[in-house]
C-alpha positions as CSV (number, residue, x, y, z in Angstrom):
1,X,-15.0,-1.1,40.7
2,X,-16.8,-3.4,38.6
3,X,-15.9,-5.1,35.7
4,X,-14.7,-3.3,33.0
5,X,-17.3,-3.4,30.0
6,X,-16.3,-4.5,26.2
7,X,-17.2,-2.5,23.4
8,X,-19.2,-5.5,21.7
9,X,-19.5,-9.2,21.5
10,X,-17.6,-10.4,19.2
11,X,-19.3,-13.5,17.2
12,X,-17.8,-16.7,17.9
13,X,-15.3,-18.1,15.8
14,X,-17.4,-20.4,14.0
15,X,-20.0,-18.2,13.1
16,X,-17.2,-15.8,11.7
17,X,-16.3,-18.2,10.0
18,X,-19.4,-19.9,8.4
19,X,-20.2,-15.9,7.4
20,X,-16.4,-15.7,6.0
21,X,-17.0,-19.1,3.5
22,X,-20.6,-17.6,3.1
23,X,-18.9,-14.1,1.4
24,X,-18.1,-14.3,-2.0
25,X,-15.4,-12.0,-2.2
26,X,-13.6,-13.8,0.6
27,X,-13.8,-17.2,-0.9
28,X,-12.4,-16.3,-4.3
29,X,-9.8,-14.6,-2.6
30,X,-9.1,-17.7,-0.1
31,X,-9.4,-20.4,-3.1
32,X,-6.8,-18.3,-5.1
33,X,-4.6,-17.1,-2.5
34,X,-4.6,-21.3,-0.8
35,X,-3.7,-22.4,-4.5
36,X,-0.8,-19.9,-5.1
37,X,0.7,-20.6,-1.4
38,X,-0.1,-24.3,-2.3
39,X,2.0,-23.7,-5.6
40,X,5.2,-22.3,-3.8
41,X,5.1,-25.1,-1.1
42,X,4.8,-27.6,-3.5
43,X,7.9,-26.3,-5.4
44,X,10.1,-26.7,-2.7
45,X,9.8,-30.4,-3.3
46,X,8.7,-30.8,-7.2
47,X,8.4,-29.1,-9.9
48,X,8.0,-30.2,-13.6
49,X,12.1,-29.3,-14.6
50,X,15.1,-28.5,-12.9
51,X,15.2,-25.1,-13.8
52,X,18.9,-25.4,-12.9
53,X,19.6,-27.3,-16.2
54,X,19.5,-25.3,-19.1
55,X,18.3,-27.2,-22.4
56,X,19.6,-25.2,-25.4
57,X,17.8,-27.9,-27.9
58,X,13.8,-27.1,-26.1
59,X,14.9,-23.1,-25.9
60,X,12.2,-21.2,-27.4
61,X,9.3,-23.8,-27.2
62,X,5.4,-22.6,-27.6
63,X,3.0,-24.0,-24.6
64,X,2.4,-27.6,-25.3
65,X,1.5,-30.3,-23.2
66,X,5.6,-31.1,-22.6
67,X,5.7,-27.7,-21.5
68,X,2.5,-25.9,-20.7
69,X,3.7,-22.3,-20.3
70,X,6.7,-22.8,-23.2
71,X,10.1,-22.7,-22.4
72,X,12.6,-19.2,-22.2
73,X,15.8,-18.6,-24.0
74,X,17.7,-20.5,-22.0
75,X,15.3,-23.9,-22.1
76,X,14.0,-23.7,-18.8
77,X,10.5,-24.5,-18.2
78,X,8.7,-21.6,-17.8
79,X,6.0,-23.2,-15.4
80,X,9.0,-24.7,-13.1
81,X,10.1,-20.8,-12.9
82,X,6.5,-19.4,-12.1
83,X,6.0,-22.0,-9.1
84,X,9.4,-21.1,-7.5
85,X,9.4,-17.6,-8.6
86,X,5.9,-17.5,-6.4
87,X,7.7,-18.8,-3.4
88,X,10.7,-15.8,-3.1
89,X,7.7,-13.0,-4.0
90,X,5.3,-14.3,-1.4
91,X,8.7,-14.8,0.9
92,X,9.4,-11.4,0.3
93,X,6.0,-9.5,1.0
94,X,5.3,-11.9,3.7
95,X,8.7,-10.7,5.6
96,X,7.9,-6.7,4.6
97,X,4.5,-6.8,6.0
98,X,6.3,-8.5,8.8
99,X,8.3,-5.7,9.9
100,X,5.6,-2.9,9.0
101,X,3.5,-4.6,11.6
102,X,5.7,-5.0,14.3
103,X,7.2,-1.5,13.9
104,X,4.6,0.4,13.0
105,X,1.7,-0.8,15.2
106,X,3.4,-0.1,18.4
107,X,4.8,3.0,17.1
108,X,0.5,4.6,16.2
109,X,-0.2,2.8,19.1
110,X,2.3,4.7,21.4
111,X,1.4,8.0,19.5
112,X,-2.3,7.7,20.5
113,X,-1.8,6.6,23.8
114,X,0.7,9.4,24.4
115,X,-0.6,12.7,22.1
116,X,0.7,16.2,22.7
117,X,4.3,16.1,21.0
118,X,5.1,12.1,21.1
119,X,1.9,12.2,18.5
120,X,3.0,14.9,16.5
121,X,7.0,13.9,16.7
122,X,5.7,10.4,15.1
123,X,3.6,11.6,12.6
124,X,5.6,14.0,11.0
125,X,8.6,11.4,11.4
126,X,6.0,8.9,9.2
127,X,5.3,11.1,6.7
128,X,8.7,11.7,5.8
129,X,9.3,7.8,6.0
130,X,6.3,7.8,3.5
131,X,7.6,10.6,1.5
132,X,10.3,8.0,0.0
133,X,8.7,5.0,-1.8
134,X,9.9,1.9,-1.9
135,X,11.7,1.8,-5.2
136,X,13.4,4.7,-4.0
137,X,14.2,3.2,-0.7
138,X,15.5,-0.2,-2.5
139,X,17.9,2.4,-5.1
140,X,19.7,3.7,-1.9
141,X,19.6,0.9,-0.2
142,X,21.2,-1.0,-3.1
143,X,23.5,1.7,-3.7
144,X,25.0,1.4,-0.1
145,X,24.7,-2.7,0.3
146,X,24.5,-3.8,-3.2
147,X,21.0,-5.4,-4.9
148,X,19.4,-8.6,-3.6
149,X,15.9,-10.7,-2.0
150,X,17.2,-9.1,1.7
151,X,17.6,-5.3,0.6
152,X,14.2,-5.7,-1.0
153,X,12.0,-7.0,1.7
154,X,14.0,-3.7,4.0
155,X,13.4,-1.3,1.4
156,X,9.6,-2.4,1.5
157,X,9.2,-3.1,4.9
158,X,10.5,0.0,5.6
159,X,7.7,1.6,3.5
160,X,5.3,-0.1,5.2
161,X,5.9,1.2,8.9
162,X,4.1,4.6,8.5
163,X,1.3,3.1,6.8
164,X,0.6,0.6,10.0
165,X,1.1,3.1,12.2
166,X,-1.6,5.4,10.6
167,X,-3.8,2.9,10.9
168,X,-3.1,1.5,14.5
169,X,-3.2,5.2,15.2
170,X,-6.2,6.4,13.9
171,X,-8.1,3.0,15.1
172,X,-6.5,3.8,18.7
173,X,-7.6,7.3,18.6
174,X,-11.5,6.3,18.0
175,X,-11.1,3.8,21.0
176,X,-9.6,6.2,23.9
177,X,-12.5,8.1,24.6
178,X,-14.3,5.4,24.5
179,X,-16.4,4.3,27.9
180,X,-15.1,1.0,28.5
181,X,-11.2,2.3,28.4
182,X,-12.1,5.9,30.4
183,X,-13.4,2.6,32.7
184,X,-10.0,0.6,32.7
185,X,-8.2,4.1,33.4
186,X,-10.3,5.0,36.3
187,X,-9.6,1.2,37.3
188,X,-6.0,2.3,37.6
189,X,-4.9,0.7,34.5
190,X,-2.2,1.8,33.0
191,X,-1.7,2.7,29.0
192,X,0.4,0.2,28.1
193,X,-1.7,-2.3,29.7
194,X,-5.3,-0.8,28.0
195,X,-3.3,-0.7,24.8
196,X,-2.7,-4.6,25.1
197,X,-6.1,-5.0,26.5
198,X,-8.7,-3.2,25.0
199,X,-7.1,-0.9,22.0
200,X,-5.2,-3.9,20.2
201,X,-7.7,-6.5,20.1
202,X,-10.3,-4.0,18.8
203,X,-8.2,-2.7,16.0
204,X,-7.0,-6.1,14.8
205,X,-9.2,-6.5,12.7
206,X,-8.5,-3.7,10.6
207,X,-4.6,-4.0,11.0
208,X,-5.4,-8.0,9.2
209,X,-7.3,-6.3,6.3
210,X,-5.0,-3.8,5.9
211,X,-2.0,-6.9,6.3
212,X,-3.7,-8.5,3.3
213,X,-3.8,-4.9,0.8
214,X,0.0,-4.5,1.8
215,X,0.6,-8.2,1.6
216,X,-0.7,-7.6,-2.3
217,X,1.4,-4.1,-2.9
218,X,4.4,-6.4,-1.2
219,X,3.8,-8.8,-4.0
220,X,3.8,-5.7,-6.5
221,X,6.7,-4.1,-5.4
222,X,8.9,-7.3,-5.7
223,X,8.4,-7.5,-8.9
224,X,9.0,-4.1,-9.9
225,X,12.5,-4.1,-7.3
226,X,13.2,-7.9,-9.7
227,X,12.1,-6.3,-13.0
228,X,15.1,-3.3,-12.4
229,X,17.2,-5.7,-11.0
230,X,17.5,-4.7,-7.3
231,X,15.0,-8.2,-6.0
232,X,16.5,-11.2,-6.3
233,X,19.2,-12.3,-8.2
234,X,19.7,-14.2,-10.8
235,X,19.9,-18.0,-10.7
236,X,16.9,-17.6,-8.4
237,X,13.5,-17.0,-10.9
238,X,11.3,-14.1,-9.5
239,X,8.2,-12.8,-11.5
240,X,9.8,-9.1,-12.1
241,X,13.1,-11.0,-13.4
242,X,11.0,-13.3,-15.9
243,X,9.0,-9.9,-17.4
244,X,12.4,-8.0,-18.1
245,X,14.1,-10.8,-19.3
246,X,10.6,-11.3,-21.9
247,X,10.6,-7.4,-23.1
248,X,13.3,-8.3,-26.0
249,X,11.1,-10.9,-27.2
250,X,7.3,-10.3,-27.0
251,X,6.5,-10.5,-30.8
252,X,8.6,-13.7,-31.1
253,X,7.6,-15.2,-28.0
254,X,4.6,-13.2,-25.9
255,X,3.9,-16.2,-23.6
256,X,7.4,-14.9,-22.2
257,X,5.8,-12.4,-20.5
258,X,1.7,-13.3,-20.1
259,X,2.5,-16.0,-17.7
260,X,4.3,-14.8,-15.3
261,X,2.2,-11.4,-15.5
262,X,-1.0,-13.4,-15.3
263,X,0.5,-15.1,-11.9
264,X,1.3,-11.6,-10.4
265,X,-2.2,-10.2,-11.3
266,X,-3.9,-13.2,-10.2
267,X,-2.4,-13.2,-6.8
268,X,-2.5,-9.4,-6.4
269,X,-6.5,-9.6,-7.3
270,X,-7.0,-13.1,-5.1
271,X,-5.5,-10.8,-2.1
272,X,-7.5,-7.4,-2.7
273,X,-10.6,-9.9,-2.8
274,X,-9.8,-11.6,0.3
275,X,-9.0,-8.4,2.1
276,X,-12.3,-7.3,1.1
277,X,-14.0,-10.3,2.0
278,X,-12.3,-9.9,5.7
279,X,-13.8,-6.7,5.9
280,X,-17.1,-7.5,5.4
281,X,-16.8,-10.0,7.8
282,X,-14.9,-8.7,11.0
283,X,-16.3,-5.0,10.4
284,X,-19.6,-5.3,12.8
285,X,-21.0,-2.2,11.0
286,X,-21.1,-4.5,7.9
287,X,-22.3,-7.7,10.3
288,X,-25.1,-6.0,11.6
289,X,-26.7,-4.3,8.2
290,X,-26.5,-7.9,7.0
């Protein structure tokens, strides 16, 4: 038989990416996502202060040019805990995303390749996965094994299966009636080799926008798991850990608590952007009304 034909050409990778740079909402998001990974590498071999010294004579201190974002009750800088702080959360949701992907992609992809009961034995599995959010997952998990960084990035990991197999499922299910794969079957291909073939590499681009929105919900749920105390532990910073330690003190010291919320908000919005940047660009709906 003849060759089996693709859905579409894709652009090349250089005019993808002169479109990517050329999208607004992309290079915000890039720009602020490359300077807070830039911030958590850069902490592994600097910071301003050893956060592992604890100053009682600069505890308290405003922003100043000493100490930009102030110092916390114990004298540690608070910039010093922000940079490493950023380094466990993006640790943490880069892991969880991780492990949704690689679980939950071949598990939608299985499910529309399979159908009849595998499908429907899946799916109903996933939604009682889903039923249980993460903070609830993390609770019992923590009850069992005790809080820390590791139970975290399970508990949300965990959460994030069913949501990448919906969506390697759903984008699977568009594609297998599809002429160029009823073409590869009639070629005697196999499912698991159309899967790896045709299905994956025309889903992928949705499974990387949807990688960047979890990759920002990852970011969110760490610090909610730190702010209760199930994320990591203290003496490591995390972002959650520096907002529940600032409650107690926000009309005697606010900046306590705006810094490190301003560095969770501005690396949850410099993620949604990209993601939606990423979607104008690999979507070739999008491409070709442009």
């Amino acid at each position: 038989m003849s060759e089996v034909p693709v859905p579409h050409e894709a652009p090349p990778p250089a005019s993808l990416l002169r479109q990517a740079f050329a999208n607004r909402s992309f290079l915000t998001g890039f720009v602020i996502t490359a300077l807070i990974a830039a911030m958590a590498l850069a902490s592994f071999v600097w910071t301003p202060f050893d956060i592992t010294h604890l100053i009682v004579a600069d505890r308290m201190k405003a922003p100043s040019w000493q100490h930009p974002f102030g110092t916390d009750h114990f004298g540690r800088d608070i910039l010093s805990m922000i940079m490493i702080g950023s380094r466990n959360s993006i640790a943490v949701a880069v892991v969880a995303v991780g492990i949704g992907m690689a679980v939950g992609v071949p598990l939608g992809c299985w499910a529309a390749a399979r159908g009849g009961w595998v499908d429907e034995a899946l799916m109903r599995f996933n939604d009682v996965v889903f039923a249980f959010p993460a903070l609830l997952s993390a609770v019992m998990i923590t009850a069992i094994f005790g809080p820390g960084a590791v139970n975290a990035i399970v508990a949300i990991g965990i959460f994030n299966v069913p949501v990448f197999a919906r969506v390697a499922r759903a984008g699977a299910l568009s594609l297998w009636p599809r002429e160029y794969v009823l073409a590869a079957r009639a070629a005697g291909k196999g499912k698991v080799l159309i899967t790896l073939e045709h299905i994956l590499p025309n889903i992928a681009s949705m499974l990387l926008v949807q990688g960047t929105i979890q990759f920002a919900l990852g970011i969110l749920a760490e610090a909610g798991l730190s702010y209760l105390g199930l994320g990591a532990q203290p003496p490591m910073p995390s972002w959650g850990r520096m907002l529940f330690d600032a409650q107690t003190r926000m009309m005697v010291a606010p900046y306590q608590a705006i810094f490190p919320g301003l560095a969770i908000v501005v690396t949850v919005l410099g993620l949604n952007l990209l993601g939606d940047g990423l979607r104008d660009v690999l979507d070739p709906r999008l491409r070709r009304e442009r």
